[in-house]
C-alpha positions, 0 to 999 in steps of 0.5 A: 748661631753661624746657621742663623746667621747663614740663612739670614743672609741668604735672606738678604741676599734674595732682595726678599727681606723686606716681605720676609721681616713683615711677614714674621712681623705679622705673625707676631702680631697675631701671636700677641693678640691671641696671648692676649684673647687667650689670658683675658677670654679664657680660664686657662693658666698663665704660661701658655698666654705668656709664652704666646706674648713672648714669643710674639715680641720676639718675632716682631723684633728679632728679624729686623735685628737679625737681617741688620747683623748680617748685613753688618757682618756679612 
């Protein structure tokens, strides 16, 4: 975690976080739509559509949250 934490504010620290959480932002987007093109256009089982959601939502979440903790903690 302390690994993380240290490249989040490295992070920070490079006046690139702003492009760094859209860019994780926007790939997260795209995680979601193809979860979801791969679940509604596909026979295939769920878990790979569900991983791609989840992992989706996490990306769209968890830079913001991350960069914010560094900076209070950091």
């Amino acid at each position: 975690m302390d690994e993380v934490l240290e490249l989040a504010d490295v992070v920070a620290d490079s006046e690139l976080e702003g492009l760094f959480v859209w860019l994780l932002r926007l790939v997260g987007l795209l995680a979601i739509l193809g979860g979801l093109a791969l679940w509604l256009l596909t026979d295939i089982s769920l878990v790979v559509p569900l991983a791609l959601l989840v992992g989706g939502v996490a990306l769209l979440v968890v830079p913001g949250v991350l960069l914010a903790v560094a900076e209070l903690f950091g």
